[in-house]
N, CA, C and O atoms as a Tripos MOL2 file, in Angstrom:
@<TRIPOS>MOLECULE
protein
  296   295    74     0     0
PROTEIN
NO_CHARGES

@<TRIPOS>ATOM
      1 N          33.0050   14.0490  -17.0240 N.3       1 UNK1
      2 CA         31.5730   13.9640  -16.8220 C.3       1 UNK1
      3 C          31.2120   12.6230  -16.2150 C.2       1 UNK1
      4 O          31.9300   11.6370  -16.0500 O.2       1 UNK1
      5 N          29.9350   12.8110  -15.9190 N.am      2 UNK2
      6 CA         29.8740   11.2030  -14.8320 C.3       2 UNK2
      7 C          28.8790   10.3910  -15.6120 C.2       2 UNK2
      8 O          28.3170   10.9160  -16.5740 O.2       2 UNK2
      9 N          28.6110    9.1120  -15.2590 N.am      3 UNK3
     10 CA         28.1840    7.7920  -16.3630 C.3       3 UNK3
     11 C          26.8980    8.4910  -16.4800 C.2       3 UNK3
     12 O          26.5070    9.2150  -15.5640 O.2       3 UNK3
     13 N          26.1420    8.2960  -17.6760 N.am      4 UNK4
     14 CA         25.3640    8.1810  -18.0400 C.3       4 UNK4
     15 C          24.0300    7.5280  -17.7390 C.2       4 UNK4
     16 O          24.0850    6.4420  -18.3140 O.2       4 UNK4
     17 N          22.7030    7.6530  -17.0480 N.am      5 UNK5
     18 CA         22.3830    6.8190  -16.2460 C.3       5 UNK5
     19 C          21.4020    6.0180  -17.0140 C.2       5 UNK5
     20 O          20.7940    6.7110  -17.8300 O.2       5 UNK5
     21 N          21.0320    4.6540  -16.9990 N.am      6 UNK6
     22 CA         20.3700    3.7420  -17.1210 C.3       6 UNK6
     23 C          18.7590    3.9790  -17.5810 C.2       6 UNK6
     24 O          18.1210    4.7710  -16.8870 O.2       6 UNK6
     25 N          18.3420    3.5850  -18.2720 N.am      7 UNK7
     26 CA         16.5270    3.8150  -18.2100 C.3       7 UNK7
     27 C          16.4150    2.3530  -17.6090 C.2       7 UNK7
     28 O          16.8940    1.2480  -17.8620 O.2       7 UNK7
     29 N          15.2600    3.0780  -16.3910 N.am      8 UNK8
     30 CA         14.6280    1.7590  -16.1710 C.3       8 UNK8
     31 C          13.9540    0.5920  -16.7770 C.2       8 UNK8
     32 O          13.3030    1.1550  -17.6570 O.2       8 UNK8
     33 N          13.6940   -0.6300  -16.8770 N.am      9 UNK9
     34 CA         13.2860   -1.4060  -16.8710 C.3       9 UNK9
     35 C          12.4160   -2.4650  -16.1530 C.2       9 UNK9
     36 O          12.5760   -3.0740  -15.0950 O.2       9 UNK9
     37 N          11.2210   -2.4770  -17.3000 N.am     10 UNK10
     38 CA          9.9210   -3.7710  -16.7620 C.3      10 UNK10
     39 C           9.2960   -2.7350  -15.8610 C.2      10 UNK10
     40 O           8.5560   -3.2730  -15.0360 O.2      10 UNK10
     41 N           9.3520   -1.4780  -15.7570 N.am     11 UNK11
     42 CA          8.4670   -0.7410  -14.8470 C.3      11 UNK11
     43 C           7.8090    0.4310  -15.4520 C.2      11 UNK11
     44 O           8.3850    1.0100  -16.3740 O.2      11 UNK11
     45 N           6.4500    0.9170  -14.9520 N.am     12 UNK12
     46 CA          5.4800    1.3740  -15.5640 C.3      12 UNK12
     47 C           6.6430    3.1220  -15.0010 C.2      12 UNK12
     48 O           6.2170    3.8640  -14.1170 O.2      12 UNK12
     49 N           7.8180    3.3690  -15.6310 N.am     13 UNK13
     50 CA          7.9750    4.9730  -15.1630 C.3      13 UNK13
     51 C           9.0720    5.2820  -16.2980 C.2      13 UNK13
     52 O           9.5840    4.4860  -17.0850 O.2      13 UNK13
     53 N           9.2810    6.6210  -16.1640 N.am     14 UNK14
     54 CA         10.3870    7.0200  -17.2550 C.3      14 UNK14
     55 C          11.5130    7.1570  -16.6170 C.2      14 UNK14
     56 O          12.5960    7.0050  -17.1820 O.2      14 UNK14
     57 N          11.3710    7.5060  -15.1710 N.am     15 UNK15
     58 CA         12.9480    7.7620  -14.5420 C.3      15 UNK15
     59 C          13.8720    6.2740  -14.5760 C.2      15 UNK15
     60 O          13.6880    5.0600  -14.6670 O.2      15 UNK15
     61 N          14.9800    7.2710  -14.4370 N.am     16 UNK16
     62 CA         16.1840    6.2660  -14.6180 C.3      16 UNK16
     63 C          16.5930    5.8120  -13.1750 C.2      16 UNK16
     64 O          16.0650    6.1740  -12.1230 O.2      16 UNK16
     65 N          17.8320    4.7890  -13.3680 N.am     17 UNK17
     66 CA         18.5110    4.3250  -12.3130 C.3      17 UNK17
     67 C          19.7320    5.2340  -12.2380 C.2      17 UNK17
     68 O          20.1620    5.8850  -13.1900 O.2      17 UNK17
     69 N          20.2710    5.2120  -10.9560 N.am     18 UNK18
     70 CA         21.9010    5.7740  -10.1810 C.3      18 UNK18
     71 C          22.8280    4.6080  -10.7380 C.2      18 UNK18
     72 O          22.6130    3.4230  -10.9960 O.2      18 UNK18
     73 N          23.8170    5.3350  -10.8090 N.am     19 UNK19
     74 CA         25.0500    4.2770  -10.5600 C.3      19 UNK19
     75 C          24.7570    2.9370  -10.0460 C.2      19 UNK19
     76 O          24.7800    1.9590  -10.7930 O.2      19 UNK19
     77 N          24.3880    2.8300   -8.3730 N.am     20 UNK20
     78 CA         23.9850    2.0680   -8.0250 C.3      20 UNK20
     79 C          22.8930    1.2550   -8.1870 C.2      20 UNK20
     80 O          22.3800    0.6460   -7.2480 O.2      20 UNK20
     81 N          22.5340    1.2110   -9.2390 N.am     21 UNK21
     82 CA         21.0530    0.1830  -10.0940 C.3      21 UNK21
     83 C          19.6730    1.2550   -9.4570 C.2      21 UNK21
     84 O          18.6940    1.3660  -10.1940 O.2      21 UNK21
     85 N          19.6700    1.9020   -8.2740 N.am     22 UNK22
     86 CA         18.5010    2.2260   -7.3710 C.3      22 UNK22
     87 C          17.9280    3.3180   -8.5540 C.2      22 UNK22
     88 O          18.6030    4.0070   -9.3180 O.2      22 UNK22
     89 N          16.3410    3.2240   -8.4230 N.am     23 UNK23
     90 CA         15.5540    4.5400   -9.1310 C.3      23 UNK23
     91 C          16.1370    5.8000   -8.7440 C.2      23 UNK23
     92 O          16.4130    6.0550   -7.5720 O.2      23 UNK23
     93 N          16.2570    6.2980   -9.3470 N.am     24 UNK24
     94 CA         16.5070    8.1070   -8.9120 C.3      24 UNK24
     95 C          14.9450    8.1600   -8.2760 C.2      24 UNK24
     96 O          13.9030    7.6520   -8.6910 O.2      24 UNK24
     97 N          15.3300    9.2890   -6.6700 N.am     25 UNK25
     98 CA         14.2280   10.0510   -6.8520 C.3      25 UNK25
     99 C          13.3660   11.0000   -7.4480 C.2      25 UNK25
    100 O          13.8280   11.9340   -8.1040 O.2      25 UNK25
    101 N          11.9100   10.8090   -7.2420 N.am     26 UNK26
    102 CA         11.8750   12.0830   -8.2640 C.3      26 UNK26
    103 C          12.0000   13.0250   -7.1400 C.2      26 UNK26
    104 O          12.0540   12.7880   -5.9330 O.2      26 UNK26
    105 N          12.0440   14.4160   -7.9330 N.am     27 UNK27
    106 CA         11.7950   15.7150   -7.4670 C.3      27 UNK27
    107 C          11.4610   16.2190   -6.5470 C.2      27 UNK27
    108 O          10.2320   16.1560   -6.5750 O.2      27 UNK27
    109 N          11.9320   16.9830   -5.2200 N.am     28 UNK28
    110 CA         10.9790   17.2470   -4.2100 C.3      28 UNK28
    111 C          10.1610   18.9110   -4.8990 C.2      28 UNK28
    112 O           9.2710   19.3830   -4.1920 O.2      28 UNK28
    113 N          10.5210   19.6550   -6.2000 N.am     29 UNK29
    114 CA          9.4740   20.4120   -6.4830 C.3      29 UNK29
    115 C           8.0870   19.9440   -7.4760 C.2      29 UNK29
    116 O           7.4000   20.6880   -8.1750 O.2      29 UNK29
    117 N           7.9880   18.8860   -7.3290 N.am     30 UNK30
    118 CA          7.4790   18.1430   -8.4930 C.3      30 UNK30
    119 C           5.9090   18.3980   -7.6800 C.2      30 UNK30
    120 O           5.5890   18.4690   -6.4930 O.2      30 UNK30
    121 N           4.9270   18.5200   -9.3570 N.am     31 UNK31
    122 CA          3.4830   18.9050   -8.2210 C.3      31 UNK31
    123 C           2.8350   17.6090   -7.8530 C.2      31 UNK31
    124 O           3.1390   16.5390   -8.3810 O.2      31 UNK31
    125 N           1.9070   17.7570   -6.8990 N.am     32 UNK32
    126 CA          1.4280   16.5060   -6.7140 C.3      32 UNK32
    127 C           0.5310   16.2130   -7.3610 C.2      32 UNK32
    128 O           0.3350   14.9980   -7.3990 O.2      32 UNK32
    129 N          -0.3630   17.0190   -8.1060 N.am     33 UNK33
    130 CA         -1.1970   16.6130   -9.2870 C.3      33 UNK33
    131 C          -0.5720   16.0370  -10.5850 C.2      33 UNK33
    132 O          -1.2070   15.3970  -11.4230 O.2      33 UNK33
    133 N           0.8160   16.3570  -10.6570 N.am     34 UNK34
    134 CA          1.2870   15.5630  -11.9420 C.3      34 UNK34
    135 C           1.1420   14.1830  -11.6140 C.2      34 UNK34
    136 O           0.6820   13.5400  -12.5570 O.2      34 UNK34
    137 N           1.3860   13.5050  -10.5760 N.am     35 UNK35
    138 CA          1.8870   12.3920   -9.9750 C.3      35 UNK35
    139 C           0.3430   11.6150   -9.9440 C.2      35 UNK35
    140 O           0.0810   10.5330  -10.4680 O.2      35 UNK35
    141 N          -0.6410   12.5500   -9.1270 N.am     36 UNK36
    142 CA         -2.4350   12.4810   -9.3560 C.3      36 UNK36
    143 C          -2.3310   11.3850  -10.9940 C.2      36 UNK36
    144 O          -2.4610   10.2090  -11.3310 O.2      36 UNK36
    145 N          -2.0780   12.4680  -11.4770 N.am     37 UNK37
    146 CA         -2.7670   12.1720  -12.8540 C.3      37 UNK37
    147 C          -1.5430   10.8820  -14.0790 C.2      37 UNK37
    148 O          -1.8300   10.1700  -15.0410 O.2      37 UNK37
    149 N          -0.4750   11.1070  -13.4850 N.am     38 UNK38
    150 CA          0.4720    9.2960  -13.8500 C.3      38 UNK38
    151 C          -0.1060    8.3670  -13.5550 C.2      38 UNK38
    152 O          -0.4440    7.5700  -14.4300 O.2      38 UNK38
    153 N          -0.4080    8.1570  -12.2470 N.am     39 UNK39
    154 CA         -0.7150    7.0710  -11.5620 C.3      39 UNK39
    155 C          -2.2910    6.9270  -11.4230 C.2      39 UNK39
    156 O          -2.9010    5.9250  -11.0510 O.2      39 UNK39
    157 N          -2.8140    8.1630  -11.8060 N.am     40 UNK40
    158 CA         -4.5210    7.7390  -10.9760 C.3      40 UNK40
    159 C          -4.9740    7.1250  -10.3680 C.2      40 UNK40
    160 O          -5.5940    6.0620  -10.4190 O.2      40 UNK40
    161 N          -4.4860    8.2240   -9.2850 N.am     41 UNK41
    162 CA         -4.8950    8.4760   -7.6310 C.3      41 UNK41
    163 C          -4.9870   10.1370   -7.3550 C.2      41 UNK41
    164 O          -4.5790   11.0710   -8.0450 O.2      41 UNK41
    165 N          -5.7210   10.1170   -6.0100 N.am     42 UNK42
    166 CA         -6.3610   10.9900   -5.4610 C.3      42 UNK42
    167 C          -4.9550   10.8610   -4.1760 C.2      42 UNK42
    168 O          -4.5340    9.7470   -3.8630 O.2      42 UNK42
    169 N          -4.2690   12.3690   -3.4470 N.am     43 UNK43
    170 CA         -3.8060   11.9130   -2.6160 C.3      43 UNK43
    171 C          -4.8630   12.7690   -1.5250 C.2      43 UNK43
    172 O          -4.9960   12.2620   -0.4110 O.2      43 UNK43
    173 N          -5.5350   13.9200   -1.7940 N.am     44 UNK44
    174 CA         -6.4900   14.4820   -1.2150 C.3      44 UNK44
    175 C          -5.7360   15.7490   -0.6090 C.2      44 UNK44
    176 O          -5.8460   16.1390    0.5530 O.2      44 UNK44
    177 N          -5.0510   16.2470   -1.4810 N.am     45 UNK45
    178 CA         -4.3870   17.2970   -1.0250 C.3      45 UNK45
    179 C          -4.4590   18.4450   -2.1770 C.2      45 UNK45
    180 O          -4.8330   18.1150   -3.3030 O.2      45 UNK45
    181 N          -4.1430   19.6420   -1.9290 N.am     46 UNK46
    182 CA         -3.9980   20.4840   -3.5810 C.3      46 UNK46
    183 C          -3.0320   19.8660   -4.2410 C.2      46 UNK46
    184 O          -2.0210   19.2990   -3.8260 O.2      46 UNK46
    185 N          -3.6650   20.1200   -5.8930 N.am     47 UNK47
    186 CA         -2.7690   19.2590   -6.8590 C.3      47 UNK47
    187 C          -1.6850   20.3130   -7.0440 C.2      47 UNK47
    188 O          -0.9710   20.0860   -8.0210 O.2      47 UNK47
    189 N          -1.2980   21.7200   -6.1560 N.am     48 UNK48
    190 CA         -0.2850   22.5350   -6.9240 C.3      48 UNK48
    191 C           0.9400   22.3080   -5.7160 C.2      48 UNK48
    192 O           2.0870   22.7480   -5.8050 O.2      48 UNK48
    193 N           0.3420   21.4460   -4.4870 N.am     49 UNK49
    194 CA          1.3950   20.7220   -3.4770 C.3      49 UNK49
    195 C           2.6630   20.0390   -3.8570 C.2      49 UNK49
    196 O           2.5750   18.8900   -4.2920 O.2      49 UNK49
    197 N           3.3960   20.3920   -3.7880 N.am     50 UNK50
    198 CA          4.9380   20.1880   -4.0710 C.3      50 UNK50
    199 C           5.2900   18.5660   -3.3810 C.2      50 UNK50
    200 O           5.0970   18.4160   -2.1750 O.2      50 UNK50
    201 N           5.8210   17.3700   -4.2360 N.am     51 UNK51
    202 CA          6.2510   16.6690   -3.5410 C.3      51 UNK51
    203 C           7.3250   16.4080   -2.4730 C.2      51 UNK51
    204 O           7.5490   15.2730   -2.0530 O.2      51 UNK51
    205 N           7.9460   17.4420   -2.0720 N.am     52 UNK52
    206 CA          8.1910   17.6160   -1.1470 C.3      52 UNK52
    207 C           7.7510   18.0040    0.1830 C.2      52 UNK52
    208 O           8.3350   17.5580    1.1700 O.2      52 UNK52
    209 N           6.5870   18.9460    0.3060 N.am     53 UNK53
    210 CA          5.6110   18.8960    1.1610 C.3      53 UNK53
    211 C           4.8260   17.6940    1.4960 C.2      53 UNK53
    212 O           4.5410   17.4650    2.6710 O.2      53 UNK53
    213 N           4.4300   16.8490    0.4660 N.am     54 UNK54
    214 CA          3.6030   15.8310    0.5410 C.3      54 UNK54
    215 C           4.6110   14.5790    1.5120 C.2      54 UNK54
    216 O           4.1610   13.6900    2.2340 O.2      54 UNK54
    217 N           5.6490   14.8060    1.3030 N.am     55 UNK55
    218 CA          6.3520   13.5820    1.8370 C.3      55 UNK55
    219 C           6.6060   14.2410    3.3160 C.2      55 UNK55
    220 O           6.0590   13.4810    4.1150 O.2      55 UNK55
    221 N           7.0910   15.1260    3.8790 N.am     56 UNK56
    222 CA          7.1460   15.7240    5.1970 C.3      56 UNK56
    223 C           5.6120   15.0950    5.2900 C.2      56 UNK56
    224 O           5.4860   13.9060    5.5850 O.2      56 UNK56
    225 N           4.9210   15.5880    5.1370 N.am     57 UNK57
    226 CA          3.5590   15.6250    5.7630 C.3      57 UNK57
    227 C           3.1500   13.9880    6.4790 C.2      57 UNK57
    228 O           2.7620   13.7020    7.6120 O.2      57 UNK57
    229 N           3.4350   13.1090    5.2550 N.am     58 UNK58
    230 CA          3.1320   11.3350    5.3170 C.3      58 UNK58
    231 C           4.4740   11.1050    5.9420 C.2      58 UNK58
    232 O           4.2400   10.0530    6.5370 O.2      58 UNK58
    233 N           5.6430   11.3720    6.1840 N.am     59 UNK59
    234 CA          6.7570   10.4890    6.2990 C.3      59 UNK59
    235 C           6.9800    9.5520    5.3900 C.2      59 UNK59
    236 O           7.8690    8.7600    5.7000 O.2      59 UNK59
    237 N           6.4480    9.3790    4.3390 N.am     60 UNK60
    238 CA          7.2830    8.4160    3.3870 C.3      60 UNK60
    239 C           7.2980    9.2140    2.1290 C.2      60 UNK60
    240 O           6.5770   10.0890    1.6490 O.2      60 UNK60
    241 N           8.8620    8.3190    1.6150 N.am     61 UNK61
    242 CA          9.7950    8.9370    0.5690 C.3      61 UNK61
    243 C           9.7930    8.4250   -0.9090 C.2      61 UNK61
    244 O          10.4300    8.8580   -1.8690 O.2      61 UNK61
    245 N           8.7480    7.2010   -0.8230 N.am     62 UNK62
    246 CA          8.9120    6.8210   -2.1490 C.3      62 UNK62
    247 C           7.4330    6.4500   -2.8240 C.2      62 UNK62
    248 O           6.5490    5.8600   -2.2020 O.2      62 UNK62
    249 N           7.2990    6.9760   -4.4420 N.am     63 UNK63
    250 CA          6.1740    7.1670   -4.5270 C.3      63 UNK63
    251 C           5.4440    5.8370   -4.6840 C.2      63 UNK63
    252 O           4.2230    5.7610   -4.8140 O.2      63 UNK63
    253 N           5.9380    5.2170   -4.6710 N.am     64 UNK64
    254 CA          5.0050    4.1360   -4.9320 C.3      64 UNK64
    255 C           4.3310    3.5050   -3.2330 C.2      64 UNK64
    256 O           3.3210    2.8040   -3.1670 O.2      64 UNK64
    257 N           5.1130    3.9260   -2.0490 N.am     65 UNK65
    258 CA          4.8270    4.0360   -0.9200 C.3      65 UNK65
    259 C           3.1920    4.6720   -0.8900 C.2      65 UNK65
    260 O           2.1330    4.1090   -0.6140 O.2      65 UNK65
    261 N           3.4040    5.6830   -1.1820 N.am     66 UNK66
    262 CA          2.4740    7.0690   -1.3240 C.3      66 UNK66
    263 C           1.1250    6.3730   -2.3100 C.2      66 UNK66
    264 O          -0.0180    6.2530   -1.8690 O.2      66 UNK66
    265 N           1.4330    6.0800   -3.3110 N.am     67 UNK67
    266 CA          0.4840    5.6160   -4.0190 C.3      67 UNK67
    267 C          -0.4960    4.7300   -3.3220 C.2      67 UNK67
    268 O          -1.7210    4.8480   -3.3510 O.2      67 UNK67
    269 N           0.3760    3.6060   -2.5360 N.am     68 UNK68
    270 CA         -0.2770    2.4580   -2.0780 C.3      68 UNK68
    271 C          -0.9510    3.1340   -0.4610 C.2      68 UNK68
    272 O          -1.6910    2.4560    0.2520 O.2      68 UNK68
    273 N          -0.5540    4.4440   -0.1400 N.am     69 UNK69
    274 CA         -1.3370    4.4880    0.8580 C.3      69 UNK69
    275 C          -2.2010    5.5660    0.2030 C.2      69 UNK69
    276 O          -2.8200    6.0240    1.1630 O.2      69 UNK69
    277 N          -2.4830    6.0460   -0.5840 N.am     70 UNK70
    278 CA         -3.8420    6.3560   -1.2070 C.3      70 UNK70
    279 C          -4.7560    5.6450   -1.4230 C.2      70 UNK70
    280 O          -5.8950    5.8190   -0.9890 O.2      70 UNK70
    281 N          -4.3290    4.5990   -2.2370 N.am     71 UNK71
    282 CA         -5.6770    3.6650   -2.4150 C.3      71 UNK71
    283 C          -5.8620    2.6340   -1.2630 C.2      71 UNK71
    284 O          -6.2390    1.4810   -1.4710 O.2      71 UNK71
    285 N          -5.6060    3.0730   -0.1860 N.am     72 UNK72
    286 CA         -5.8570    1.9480    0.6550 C.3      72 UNK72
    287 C          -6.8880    3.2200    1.6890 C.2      72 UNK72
    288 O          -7.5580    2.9670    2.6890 O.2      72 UNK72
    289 N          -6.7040    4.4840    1.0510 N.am     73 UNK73
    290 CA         -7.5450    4.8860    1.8160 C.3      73 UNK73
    291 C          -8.8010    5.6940    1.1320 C.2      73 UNK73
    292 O          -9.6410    6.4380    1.6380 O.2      73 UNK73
    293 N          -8.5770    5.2070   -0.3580 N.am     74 UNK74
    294 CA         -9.9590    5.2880   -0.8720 C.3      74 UNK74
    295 C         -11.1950    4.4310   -0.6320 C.2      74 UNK74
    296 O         -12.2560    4.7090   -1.1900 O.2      74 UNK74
@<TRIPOS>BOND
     1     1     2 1
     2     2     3 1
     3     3     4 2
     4     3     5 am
     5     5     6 1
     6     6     7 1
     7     7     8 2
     8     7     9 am
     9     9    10 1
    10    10    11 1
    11    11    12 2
    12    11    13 am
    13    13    14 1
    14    14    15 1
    15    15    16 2
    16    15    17 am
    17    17    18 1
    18    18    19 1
    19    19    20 2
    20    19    21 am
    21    21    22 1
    22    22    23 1
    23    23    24 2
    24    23    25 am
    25    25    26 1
    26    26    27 1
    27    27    28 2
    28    27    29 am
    29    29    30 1
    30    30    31 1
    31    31    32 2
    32    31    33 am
    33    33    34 1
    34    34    35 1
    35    35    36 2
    36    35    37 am
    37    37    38 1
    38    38    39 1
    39    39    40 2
    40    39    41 am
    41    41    42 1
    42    42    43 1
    43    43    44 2
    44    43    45 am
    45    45    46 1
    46    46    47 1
    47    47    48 2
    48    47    49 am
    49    49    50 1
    50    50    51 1
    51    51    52 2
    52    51    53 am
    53    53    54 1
    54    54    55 1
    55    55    56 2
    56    55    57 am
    57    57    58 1
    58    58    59 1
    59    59    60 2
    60    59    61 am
    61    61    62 1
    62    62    63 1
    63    63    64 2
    64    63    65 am
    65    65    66 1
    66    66    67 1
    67    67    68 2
    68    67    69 am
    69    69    70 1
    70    70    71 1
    71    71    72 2
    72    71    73 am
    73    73    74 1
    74    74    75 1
    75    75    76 2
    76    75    77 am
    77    77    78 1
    78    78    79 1
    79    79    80 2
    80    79    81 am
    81    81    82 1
    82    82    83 1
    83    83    84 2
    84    83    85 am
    85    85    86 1
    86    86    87 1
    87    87    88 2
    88    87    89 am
    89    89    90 1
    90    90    91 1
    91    91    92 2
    92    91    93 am
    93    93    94 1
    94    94    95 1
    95    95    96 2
    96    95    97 am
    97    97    98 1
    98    98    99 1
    99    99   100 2
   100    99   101 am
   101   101   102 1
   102   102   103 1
   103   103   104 2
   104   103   105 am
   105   105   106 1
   106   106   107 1
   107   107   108 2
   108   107   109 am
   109   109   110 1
   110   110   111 1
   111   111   112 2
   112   111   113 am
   113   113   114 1
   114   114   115 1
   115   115   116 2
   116   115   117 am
   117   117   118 1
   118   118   119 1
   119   119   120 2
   120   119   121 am
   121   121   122 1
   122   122   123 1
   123   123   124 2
   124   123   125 am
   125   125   126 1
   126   126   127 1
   127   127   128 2
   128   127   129 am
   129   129   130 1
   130   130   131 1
   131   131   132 2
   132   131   133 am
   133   133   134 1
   134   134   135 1
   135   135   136 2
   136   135   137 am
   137   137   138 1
   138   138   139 1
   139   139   140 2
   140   139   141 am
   141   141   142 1
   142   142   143 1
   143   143   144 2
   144   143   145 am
   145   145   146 1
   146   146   147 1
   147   147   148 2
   148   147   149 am
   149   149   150 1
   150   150   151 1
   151   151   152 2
   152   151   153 am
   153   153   154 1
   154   154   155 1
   155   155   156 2
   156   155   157 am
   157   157   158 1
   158   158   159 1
   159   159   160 2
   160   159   161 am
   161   161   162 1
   162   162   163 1
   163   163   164 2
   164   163   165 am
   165   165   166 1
   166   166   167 1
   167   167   168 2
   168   167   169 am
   169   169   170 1
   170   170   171 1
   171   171   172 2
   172   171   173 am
   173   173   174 1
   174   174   175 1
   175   175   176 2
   176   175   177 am
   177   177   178 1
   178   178   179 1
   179   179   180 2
   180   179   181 am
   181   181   182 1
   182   182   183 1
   183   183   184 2
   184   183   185 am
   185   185   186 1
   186   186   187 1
   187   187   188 2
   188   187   189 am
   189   189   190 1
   190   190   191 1
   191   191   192 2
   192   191   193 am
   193   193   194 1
   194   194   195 1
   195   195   196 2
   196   195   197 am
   197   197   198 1
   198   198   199 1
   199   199   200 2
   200   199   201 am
   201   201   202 1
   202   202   203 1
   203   203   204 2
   204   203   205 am
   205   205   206 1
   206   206   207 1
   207   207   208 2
   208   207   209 am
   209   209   210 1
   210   210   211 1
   211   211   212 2
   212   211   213 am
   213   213   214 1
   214   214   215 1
   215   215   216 2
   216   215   217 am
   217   217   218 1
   218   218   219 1
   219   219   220 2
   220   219   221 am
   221   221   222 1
   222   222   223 1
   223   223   224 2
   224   223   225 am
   225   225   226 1
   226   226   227 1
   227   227   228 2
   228   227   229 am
   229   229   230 1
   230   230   231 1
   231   231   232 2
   232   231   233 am
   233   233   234 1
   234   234   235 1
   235   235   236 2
   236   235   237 am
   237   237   238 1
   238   238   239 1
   239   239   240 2
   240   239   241 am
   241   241   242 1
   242   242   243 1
   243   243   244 2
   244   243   245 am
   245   245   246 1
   246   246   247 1
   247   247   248 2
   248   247   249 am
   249   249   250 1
   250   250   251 1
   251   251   252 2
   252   251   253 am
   253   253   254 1
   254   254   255 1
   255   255   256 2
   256   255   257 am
   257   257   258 1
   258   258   259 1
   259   259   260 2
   260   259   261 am
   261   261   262 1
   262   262   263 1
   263   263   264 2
   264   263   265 am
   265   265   266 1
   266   266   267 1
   267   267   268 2
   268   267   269 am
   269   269   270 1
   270   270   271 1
   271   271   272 2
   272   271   273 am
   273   273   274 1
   274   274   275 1
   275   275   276 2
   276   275   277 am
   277   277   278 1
   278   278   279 1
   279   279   280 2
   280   279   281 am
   281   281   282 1
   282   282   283 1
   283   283   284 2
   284   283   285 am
   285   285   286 1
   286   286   287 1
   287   287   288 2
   288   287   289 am
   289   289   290 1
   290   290   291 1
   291   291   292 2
   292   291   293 am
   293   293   294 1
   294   294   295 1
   295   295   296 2
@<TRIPOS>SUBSTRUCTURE
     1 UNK1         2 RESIDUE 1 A UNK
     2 UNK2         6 RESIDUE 1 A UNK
     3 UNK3        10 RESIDUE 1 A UNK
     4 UNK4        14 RESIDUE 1 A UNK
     5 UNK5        18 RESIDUE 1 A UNK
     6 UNK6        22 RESIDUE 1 A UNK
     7 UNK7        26 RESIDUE 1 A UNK
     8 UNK8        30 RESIDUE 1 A UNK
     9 UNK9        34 RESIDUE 1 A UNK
    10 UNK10       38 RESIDUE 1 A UNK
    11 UNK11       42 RESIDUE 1 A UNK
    12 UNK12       46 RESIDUE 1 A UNK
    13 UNK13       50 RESIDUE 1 A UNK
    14 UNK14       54 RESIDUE 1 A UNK
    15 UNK15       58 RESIDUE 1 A UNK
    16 UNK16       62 RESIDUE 1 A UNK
    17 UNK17       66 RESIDUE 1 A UNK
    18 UNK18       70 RESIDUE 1 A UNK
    19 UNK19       74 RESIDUE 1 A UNK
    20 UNK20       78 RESIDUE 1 A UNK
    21 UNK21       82 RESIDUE 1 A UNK
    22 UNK22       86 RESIDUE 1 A UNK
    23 UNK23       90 RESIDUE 1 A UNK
    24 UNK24       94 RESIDUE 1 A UNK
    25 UNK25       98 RESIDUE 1 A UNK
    26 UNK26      102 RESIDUE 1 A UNK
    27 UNK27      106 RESIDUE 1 A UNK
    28 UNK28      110 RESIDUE 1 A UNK
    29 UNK29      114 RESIDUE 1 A UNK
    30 UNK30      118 RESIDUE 1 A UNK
    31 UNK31      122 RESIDUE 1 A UNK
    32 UNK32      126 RESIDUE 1 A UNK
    33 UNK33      130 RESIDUE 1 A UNK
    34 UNK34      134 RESIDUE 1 A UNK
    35 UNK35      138 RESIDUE 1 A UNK
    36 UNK36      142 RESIDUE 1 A UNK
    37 UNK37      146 RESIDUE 1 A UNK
    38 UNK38      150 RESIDUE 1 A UNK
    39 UNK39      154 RESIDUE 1 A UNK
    40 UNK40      158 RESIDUE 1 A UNK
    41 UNK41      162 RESIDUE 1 A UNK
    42 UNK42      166 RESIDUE 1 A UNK
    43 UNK43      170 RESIDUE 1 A UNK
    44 UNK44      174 RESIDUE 1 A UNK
    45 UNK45      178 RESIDUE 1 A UNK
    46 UNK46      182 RESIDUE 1 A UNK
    47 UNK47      186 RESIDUE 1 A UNK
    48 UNK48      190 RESIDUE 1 A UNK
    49 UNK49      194 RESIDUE 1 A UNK
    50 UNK50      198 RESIDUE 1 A UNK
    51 UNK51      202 RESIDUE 1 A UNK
    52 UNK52      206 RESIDUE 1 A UNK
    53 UNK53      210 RESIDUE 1 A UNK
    54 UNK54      214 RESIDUE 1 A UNK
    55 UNK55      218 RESIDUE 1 A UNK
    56 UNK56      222 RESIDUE 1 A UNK
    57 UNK57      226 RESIDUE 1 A UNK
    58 UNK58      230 RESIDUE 1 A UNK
    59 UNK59      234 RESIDUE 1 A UNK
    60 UNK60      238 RESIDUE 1 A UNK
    61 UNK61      242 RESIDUE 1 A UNK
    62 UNK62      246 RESIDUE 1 A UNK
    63 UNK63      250 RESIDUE 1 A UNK
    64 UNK64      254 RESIDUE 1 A UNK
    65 UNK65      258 RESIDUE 1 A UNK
    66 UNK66      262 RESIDUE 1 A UNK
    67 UNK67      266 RESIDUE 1 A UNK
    68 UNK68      270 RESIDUE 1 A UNK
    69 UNK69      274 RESIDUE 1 A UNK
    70 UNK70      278 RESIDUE 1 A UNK
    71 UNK71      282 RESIDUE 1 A UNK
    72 UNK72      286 RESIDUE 1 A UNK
    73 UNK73      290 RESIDUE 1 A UNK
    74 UNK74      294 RESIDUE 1 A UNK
């Protein structure tokens, strides 16, 4: 079986780290209203939008990317 992975640390999330120290991504079926309502933000899309759609759509892959271009366009 393969290592066991890490909980992050000093950061506001539950996902863990890879092998390589890096965050796991999350999910590309993950909804985008869950993510809405973690972070509170609006991305202005349906909340039953799959994060995987949401990232095709913006070109960027990481949520905290995503986050920061929400509120920059609230």
């Amino acid at each position: 079986m393969g290592k066991k992975h890490q909980p992050a640390t000093g950061m506001n999330t539950n996902r863990t780290r890879d092998d390589n120290g890096q965050l796991r991504q999350k999910r590309a079926d993950t909804l985008v209203g869950n993510i809405e309502r973690e972070y509170d933000v609006d991305f202005g899309v349906r909340s039953d939008m799959e994060l995987g759609t949401l990232r095709q759509q913006t070109g960027l892959t990481s949520i905290d990317a995503l986050v920061n271009k929400a509120r920059e366009d609230e």
